[in-house]
C-alpha positions in Angstrom: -7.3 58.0 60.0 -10.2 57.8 62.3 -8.5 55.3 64.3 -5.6 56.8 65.3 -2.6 54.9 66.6 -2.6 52.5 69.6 0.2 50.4 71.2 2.3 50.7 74.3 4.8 53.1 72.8 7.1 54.6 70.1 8.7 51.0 69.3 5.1 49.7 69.7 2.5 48.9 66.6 -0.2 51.2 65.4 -3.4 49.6 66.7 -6.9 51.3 66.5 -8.6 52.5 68.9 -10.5 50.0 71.7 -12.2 49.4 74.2 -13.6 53.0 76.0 -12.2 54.7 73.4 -14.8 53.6 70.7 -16.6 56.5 71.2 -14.1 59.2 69.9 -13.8 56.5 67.1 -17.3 56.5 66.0 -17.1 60.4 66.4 -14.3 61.2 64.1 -15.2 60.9 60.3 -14.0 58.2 58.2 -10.1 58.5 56.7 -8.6 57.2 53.3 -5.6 54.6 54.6 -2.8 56.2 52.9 0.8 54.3 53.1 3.7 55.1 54.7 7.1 55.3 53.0 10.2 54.3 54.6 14.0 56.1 54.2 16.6 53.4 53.5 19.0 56.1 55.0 17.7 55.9 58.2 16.3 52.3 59.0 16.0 52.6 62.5 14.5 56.4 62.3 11.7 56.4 59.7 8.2 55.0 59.3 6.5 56.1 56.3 -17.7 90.1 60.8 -16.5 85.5 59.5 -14.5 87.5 57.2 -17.5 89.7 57.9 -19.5 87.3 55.4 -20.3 84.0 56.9 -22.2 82.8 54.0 -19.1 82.6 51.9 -17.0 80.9 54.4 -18.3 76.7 54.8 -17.6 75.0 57.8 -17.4 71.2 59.6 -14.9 69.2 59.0 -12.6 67.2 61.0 -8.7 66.7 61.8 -6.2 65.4 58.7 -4.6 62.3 60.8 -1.8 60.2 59.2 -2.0 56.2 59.5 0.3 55.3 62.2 3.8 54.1 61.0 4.9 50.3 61.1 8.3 51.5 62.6 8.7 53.7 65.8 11.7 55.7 66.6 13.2 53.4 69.1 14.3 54.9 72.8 18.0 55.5 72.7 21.1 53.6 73.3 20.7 53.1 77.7 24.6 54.1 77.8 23.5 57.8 77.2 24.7 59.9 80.2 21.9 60.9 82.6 21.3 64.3 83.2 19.7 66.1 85.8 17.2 68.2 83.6 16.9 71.9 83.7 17.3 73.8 87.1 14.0 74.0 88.9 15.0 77.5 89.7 13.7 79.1 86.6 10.8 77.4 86.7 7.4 79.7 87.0 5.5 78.4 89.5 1.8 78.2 89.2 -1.2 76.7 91.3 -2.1 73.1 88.9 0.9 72.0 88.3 2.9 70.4 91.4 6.3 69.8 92.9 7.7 67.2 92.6 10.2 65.3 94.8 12.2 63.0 94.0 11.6 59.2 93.3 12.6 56.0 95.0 13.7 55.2 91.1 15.7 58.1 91.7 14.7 60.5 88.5 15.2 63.8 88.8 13.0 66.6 88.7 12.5 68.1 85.0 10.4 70.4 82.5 9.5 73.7 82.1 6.4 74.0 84.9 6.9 74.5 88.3 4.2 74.1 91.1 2.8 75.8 94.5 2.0 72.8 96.3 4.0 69.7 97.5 2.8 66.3 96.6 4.0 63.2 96.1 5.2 62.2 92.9 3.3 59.1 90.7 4.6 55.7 91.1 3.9 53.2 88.5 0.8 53.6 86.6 -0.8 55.9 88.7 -3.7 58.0 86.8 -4.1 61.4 87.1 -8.2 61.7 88.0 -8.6 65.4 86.5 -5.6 65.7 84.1 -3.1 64.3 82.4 1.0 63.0 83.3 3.4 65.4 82.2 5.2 64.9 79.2 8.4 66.8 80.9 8.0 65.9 84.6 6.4 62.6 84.3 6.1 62.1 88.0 3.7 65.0 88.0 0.0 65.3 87.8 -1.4 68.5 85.7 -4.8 69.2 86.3 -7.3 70.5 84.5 -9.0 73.9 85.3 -11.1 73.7 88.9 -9.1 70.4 90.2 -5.9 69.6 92.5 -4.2 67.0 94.3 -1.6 65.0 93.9 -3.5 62.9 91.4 -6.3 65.8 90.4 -8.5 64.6 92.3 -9.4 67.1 94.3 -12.6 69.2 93.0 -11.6 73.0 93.9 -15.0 74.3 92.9 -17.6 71.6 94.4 -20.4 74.2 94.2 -19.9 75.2 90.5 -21.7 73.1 87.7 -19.3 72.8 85.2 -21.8 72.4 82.4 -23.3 76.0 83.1 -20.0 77.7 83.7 -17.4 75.8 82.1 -14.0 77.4 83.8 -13.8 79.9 86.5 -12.8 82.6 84.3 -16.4 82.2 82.3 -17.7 82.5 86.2 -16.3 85.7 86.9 -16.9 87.7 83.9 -20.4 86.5 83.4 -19.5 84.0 80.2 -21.8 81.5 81.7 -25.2 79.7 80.3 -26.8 80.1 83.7 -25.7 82.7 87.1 -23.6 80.2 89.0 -24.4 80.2 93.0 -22.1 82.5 94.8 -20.6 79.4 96.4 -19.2 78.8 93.4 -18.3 82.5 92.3 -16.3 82.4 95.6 -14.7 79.5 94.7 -13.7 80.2 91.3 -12.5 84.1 92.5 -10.0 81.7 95.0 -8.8 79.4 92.6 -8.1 82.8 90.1 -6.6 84.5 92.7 -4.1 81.5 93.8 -3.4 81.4 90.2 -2.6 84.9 89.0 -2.4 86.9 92.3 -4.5 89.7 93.2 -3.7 92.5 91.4 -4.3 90.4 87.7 -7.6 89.1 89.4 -8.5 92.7 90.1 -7.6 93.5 86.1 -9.7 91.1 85.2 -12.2 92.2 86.9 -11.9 96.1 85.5 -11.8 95.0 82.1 -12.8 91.7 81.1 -16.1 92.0 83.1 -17.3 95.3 82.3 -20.7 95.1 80.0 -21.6 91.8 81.2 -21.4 92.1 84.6 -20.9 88.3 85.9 -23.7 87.8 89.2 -24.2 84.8 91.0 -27.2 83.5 93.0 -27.7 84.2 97.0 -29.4 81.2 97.8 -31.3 82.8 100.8 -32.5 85.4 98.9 -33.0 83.7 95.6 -31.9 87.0 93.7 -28.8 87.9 91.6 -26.7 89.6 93.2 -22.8 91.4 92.1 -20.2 89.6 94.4 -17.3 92.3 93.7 -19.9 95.1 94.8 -22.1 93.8 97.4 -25.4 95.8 97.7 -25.5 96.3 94.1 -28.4 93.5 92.1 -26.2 91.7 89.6 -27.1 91.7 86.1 -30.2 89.8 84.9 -28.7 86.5 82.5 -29.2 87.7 79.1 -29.4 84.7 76.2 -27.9 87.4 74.1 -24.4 86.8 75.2 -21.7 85.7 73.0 -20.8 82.2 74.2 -18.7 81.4 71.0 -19.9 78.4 70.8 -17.5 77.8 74.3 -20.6 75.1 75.5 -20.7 73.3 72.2 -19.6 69.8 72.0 -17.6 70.1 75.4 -16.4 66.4 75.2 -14.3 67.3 71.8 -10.8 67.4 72.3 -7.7 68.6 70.0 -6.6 65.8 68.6 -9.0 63.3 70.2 -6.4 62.8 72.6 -4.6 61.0 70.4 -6.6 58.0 71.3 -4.9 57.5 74.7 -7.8 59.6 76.5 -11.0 60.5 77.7 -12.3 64.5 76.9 -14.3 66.6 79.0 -15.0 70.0 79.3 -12.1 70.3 76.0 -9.8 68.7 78.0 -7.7 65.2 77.9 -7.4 62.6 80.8 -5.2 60.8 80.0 -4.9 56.9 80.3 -2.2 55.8 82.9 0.6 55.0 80.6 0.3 57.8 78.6 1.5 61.8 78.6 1.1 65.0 77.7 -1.9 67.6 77.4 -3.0 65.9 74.5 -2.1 62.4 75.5 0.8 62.2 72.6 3.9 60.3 74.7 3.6 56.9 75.8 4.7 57.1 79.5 8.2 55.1 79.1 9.0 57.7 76.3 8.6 61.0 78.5 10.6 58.3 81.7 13.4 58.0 79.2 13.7 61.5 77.7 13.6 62.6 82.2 16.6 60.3 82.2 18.7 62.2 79.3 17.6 59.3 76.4 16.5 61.9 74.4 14.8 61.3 71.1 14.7 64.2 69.5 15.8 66.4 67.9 18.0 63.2 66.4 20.6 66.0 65.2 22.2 69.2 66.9 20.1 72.3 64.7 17.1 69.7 63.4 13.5 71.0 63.8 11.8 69.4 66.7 8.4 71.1 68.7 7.8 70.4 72.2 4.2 71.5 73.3 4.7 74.1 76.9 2.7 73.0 79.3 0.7 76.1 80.7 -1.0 76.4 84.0 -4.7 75.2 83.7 -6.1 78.8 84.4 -4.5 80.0 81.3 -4.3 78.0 78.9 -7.3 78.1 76.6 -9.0 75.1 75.2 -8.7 74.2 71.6 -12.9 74.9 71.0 -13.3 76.6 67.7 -12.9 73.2 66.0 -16.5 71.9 67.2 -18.5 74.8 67.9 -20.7 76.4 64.9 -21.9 76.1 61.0 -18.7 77.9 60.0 -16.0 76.3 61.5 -14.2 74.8 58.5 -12.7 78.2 57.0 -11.0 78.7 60.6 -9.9 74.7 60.7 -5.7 75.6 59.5 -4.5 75.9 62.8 -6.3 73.0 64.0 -5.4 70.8 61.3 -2.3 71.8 61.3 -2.0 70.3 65.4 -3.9 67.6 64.3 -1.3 66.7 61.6 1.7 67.2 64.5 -0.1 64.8 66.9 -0.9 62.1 63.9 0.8 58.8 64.5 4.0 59.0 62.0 4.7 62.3 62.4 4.6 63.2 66.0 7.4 60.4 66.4 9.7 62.5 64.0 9.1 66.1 65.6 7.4 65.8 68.7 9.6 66.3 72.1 8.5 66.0 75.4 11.5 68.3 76.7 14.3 70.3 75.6 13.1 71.0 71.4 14.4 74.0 70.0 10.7 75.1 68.9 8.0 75.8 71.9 4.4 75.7 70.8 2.2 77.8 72.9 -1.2 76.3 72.8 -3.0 79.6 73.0 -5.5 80.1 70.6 -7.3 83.4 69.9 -9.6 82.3 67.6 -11.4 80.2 70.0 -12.4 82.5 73.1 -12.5 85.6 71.2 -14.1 84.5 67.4 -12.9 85.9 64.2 -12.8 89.4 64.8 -11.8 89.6 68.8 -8.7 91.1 70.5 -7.5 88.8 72.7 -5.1 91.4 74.5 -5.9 90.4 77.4 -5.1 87.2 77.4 -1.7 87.4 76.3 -1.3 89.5 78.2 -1.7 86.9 81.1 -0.1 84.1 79.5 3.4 85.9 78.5 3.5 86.6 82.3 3.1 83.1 83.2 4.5 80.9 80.5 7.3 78.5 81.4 10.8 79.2 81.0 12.4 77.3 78.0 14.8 74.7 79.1 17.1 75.0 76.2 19.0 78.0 75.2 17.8 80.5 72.3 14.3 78.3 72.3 11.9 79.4 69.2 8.2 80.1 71.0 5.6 79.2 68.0 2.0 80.6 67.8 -1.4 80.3 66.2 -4.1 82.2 64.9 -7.0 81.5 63.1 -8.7 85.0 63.1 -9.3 86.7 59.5 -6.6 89.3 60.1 -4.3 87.2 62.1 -2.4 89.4 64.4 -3.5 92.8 63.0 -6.7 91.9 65.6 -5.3 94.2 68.0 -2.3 97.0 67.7 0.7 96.2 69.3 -0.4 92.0 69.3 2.2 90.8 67.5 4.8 93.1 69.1 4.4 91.8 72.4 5.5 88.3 71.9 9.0 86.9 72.7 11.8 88.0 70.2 12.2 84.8 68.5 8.7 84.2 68.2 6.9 82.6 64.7 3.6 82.9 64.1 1.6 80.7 61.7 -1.3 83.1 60.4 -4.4 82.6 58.1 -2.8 86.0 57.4 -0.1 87.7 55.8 -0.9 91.2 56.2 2.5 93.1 57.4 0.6 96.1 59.0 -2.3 98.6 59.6 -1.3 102.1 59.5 1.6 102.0 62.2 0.1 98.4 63.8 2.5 96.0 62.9 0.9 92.5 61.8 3.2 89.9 60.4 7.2 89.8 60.0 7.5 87.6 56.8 11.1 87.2 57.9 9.5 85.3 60.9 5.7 84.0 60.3 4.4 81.8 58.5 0.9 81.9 56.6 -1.0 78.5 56.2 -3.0 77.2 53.6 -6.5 77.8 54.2 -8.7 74.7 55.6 -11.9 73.6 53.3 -14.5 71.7 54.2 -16.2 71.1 50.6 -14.4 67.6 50.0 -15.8 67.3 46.2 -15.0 68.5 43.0 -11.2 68.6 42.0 -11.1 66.8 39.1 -8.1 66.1 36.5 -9.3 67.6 33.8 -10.0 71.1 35.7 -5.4 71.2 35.6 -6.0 71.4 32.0 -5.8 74.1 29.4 -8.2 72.9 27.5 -11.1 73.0 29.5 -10.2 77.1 30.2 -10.5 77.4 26.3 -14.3 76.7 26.0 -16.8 79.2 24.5 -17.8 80.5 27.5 -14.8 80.5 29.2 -14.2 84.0 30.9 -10.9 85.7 31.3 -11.2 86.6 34.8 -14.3 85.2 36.9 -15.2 86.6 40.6 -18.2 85.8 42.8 -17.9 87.4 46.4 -19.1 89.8 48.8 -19.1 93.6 48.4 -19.2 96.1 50.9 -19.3 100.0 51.2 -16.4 101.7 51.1 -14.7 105.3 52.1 -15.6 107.4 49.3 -11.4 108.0 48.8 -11.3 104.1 47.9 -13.9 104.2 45.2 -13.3 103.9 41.4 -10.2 105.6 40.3 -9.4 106.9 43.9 -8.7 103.8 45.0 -5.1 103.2 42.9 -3.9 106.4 44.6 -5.3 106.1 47.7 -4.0 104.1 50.7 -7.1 101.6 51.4 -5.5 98.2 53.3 -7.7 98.6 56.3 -11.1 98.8 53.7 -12.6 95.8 53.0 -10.7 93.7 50.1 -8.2 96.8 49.8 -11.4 98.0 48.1 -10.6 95.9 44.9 -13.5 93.7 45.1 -15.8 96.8 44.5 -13.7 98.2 42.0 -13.3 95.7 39.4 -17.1 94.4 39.9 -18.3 97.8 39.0 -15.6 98.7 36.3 -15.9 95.5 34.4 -18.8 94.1 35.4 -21.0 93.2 31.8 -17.7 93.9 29.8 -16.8 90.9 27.4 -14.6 88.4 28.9 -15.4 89.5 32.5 -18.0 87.2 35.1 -17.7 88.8 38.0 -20.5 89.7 40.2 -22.1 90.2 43.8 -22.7 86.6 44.5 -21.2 83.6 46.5 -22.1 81.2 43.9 -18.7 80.2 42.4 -20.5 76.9 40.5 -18.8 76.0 36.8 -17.8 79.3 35.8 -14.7 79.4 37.7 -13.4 75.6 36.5 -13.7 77.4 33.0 -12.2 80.7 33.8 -8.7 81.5 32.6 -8.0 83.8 36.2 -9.6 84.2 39.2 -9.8 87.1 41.6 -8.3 86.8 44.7 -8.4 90.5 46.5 -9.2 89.3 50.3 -12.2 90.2 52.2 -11.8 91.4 55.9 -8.7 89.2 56.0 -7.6 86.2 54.2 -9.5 85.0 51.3 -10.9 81.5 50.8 -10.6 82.4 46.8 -6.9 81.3 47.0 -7.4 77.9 47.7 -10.6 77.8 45.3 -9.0 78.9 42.4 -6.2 76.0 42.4 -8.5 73.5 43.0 -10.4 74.7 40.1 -7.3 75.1 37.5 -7.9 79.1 37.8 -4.9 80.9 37.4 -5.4 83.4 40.9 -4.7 86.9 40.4 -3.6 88.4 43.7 -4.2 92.2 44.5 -3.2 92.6 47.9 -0.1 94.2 48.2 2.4 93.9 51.1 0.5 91.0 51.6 2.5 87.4 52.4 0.5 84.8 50.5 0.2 81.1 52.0 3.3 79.1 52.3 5.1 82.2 50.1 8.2 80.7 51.8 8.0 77.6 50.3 6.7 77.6 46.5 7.7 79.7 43.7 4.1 82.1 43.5 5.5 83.2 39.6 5.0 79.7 38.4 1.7 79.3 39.3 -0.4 82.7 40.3 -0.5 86.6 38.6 0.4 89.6 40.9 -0.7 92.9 39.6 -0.3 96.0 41.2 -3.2 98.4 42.2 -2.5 101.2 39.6 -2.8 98.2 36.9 -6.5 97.6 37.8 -7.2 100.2 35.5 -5.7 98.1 32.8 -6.4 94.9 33.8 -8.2 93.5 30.2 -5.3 94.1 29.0 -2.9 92.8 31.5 -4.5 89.8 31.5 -4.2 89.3 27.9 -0.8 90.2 27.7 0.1 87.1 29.3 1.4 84.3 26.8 -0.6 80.9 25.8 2.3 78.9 26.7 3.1 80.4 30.2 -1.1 80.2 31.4 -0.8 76.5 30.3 2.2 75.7 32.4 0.8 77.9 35.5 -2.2 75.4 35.1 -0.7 72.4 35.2 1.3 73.8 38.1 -2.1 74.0 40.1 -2.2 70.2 40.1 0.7 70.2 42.4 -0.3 73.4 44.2 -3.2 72.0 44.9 -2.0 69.1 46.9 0.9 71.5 48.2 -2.4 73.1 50.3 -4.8 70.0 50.9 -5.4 69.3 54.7 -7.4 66.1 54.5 -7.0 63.3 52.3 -10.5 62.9 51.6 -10.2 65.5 49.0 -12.1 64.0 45.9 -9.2 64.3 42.9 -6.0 64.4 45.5 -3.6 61.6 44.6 -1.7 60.4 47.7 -1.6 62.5 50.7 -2.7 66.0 51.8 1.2 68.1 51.6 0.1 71.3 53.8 1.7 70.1 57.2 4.9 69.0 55.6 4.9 72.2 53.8 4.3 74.2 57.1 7.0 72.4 58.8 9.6 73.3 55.9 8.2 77.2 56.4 9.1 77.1 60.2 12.8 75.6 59.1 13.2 78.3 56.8 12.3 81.4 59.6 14.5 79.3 62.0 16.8 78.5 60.6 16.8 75.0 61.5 17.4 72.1 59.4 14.5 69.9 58.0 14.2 66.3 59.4 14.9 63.8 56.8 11.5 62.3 57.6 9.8 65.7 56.1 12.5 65.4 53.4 11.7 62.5 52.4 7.6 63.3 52.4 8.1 66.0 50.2 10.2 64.4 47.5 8.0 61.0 47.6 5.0 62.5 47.2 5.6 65.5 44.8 8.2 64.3 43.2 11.2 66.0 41.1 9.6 68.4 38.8 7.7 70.1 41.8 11.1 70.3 44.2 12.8 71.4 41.6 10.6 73.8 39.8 7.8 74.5 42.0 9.8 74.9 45.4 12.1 78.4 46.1 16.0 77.8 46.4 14.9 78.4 50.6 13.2 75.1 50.5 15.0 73.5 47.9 18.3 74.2 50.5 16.1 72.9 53.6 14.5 69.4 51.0 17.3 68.5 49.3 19.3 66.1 48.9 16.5 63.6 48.9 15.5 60.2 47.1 13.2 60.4 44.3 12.5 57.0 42.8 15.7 55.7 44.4 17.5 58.2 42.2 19.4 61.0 44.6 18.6 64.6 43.9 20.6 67.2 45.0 20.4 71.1 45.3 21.2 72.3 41.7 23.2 75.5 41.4 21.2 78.2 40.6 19.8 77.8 36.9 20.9 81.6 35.7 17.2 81.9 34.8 16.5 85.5 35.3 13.3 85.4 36.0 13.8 83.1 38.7 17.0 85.1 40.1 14.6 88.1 40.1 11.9 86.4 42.5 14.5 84.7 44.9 16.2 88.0 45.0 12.9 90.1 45.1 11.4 87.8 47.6 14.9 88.2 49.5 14.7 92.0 49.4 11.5 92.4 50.4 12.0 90.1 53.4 14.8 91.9 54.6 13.7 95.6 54.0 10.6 94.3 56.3 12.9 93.1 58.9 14.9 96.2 59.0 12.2 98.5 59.4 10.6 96.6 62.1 13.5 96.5 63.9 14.5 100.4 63.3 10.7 101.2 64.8 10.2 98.7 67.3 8.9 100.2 70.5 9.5 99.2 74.2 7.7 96.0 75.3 5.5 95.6 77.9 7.4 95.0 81.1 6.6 91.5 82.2 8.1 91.9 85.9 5.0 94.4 86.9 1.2 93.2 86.7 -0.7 93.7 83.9 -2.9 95.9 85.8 0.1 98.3 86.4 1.3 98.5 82.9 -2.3 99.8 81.4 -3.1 102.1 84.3 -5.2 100.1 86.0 -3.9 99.9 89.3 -5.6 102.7 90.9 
């Protein structure tokens, strides 16, 4: 909904958006109003290279919000025992966020940041200048990059414009549209320092900054000159320097701010009676959750996410969203936060403190583009996240780039034990670089910013029966290959680091021109593929857009890559609906492909239908019925690798809007045991036994196998991680 919701709380209605906050209105595109559905079981709970090919990749496209709900989840019973919060003690301390002593209300200190510098704690509605209240200390002020004070309103880099160098970090390693003066280099090089120490400011320096050699300008002099060498010239500016689109619409914020703030520089102020880095509490919600009211989760073991709140000079603003003409094919990750902020479902499995599930709002994708290795950043930020405030907390991640965590080896290693990742992604590893632990990650649904085209009649058989109907269709990319992954060397060669495993190539130049083949070099996907009977889906560098193309079109996919996790693999039942084939099959793939029985590619089909709205974002998809499934699918993923029960809100989504014959023949027996029981047109469904259908007993028990084999090896050949207690300088030699 463009509007997003307004109101002075959880137990408040859903107004639009008013007043100063027109302006992010008028900005955001235009939303169906989709209704809300209601659970009569809980009355007072529920409301209703760019994959090295930018031209095949689209992009735009804005945030899948849900219509606020008409009921809020109310603020507990007041005769809940008050607690004191989590000891301070554990608390890392960094330089924005800061302590806070105790009120004349007399709330105690709580959350997972801790702070550097004493100030006074907020009274009333008090605004925080530069930043926003926080949602687990909500006497506190956290400011945004470059600002301090017991209400952020202190400017810590006066002499930096903040247009040409955005955050200090851009200052110091030359990221910048313009050299900064070296006023403001000094300032910045302070404000790093008091926020990481020396020795990391000294490794950001070695590493970071080499190549583009960040200067500043001597004002008496007028010239550029290298303020961590003095007498050496700095480097001249160079236009040629990858900004990543980092100055692009720098008044776009995740989530708008959920309507309850003002962006600059990527960042939310909040208004006064509202919390959180993306403005998502209303101020007596995060009060009464500091008191021990808490909302959520509403049952011991439910799934509930609570957003960390990182100091300023790490955290990395959510960017990638805005900046560039291919932005929509990278969109999941930000659709998917979008989706968790949207009134009606942020009341339902948002926290402000103590959720089993941490999101880390660190995001590769947008400081270091498709293809980067943001190492060096997490790096940082696992030495200076919070400590969790509940016991055996869940830590959950994001990525974006085409091949997820395989960006850099040893990436996904590094993060905490219980750590789940959702991916664009499913690769489980390059050579011995370890990528994706299907046993732990999740892989979403790709985001698509073409809107048009999905109509009924492509779900039907009959429109893949038509003269010129092909029985496998591909238009794509193709790029060189090792010699050892061409024609027949490829099905006995080990290619997963080549470019679309090398498949791509193969089957375009083994069947291109043969009869019943359209496949060709060639982005234009047009008619051919609503007429096809399969459609190629092989990857490029990473993920493949293909997927999501060929169920909107009615194309039964045919997926290649092997130990490969496909999107939400946890959740829907792959057989029913898509072809695996294995590599040393390519050679027979005519025949393969006609092997398979009329009857079975006419219910695989019709099955699309429901896939298709299984993976929609946005609900401005032309041909979806109802709403866009992919965040309540998600959410049912991150139960399943956790282990943690599904609210009935999500429950309830499901079964409403798919219905019986997709839970219970579209979803795997993990869902099914995380969805069900639910209400399906007021009859109650339960969780079948299993059917004694073999087929299905052999893809549980395959899937099973597989998952568990993974997790076994991982954990037989997982190396010692990075110690956190020594500087990251230190651990990669850099010290010296």
């Amino acid at each position: 909904t463009g509007a997003g919701g307004g109101g002075g709380g959880r137990g408040g209605g859903g107004g639009g958006l008013s007043g100063t906050h027109n302006n992010i209105a008028k900005r955001r595109p235009p939303r169906k109003t989709l209704p809300n559905i209601e659970s009569a079981a809980a009355d007072d709970a529920l409301s209703s290279g760019r994959d090295e090919e930018e031209e095949e990749k689209s992009g735009g496209g804005g945030g899948a919000q849900q219509q606020p709900g008409e009921a809020r989840r109310e603020v507990m019973d007041a005769s809940v025992t008050k607690h004191a919060g989590p000891d301070p003690s554990v608390l890392i301390d960094h330089a924005r966020m800061q302590e806070v002593e105790e009120g004349s209300d007399g709330n105690s200190n709580s959350g997972n940041g801790g702070g550097a510098n004493s100030a006074s704690p907020l009274r009333g509605s008090s605004r925080c200048v530069h930043g926003y209240r926080s949602a687990s200390r909500p006497d506190t002020c956290v400011c945004t990059h470059g600002w301090g004070g017991a209400h952020c309103e202190e400017d810590r880099v006066p002499s930096c414009d903040r247009a040409l160098t955005f955050t200090c970090h851009n200052v110091v390693v030359g990221k910048v549209l313009a050299h900064p003066s070296c006023a403001c280099y000094d300032e910045c090089r302070a404000v790093l320092k008091d926020a990481y120490g020396d020795e990391d400011y000294a490794y950001i320096i070695l590493t970071e900054r080499k190549g583009m050699r960040g200067g500043c300008v001597d004002v008496k002099s007028g010239t550029v000159v290298d303020p961590e060498d003095p007498g050496r010239e700095g480097a001249p500016y160079s236009s040629s320097v990858d900004l990543d689109g980092t100055f692009q619409k720098m008044n776009e914020c995740v989530g708008y701010c959920s309507g309850h703030g003002e962006c600059s520089m990527h960042a939310c102020t909040c208004e006064p009676d509202w919390a959180g880095m993306w403005c998502q509490f209303p101020r007596s919600e995060v009060e009464a959750a500091a008191r021990g009211q808490l909302l959520l989760p509403a049952k011991p073991g439910e799934l509930a996410i609570e957003v960390l709140e990182l100091p300023a000079a790490v955290a990395m603003p959510m960017v990638s969203k805005f900046y560039g003409p291919h932005v929509a094919v990278y969109g999941a990750t930000h659709e998917a936060i979008d989706n968790l902020l949207a009134p009606g479902n942020r009341e339902h499995l948002l926290s402000p403190i103590k959720a089993p599930v941490k999101l880390v709002p660190f995001f590769p994708m947008d400081n270091y583009d498709n293809i980067g290795r943001p190492l060096p950043w997490m790096e940082r930020l696992m030495r200076h996240m919070p400590q969790p405030d509940v016991p055996d907390a869940w830590y959950l991640w994001v990525t974006n780039q085409d091949r997820g965590m395989c960006a850099h080896p040893g990436l996904r290693n590094m993060l905490p034990d219980k750590s789940v990742v959702l991916s664009a992604f499913g690769l489980y590893g390059i050579d011995d670089m370890e990528c994706f632990y299907p046993d732990r990650d999740v892989v979403l649904p790709a985001y698509k910013q073409d809107l048009g085209d999905a109509r009924p009649e492509y779900w039907e058989e009959a429109t893949k029966n038509q003269p010129d109907s092909a029985l496998l269709f591909f238009a794509g990319s193709l790029k060189p290959v090792n010699p050892r992954c061409m024609g027949d060397s490829l099905l006995r060669s080990d290619c997963d680091s080549t470019y679309s495993q090398g498949v791509r190539m193969y089957v375009v130049s083994k069947y291109q021109g043969q009869q019943g083949f359209k496949v060709k070099d060639s982005v234009d996907i047009s008619g051919e593929m609503v007429a096809a009977k399969f459609c190629l889906v092989a990857g490029g560098y990473g993920f493949d857009m293909r997927l999501y193309d060929s169920v909107s079109r009615g194309c039964v996919p045919l997926l290649t890559q092997h130990d490969t996790w496909q999107p939400l693999q946890h959740v829907l039942r792959y057989d029913r609906f898509a072809l695996s084939i294995a590599k040393q099959d390519l050679k027979h793939l005519k025949e393969v492909l006609e092997a398979v029985p009329k009857q079975q590619h006419a219910k695989m089909v019709g099955n699309l239908r429901h896939v298709f709205k299984a993976f929609a974002w946005s609900p401005d998809i032309v041909g979806l019925v109802g709403r866009p499934m992919a965040f309540f699918h998600v959410m049912t993923a991150v139960a399943i690798v956790t282990g943690l029960d599904l609210p009935l809100y999500v429950r309830e989504m499901i079964c409403t809007e798919h219905g019986e014959g997709f839970v219970l023949g579209l979803l795997t027996r993990e869902a099914q045991e995380k969805v069900l029981p639910c209400t399906i047109d007021g009859k109650l469904v339960e969780l079948p036994p299993h059917s004694g259908d073999g087929v299905e007993l052999a893809a549980d028990d395959e899937r099973e196998k597989r998952v568990m084999e993974l997790a076994r090896t991982r954990k037989a050949k997982q190396g010692v991680k990075p110690d956190r207690s020594i500087s990251p300088a230190k651990h990669f030699g850099f010290d010296k």
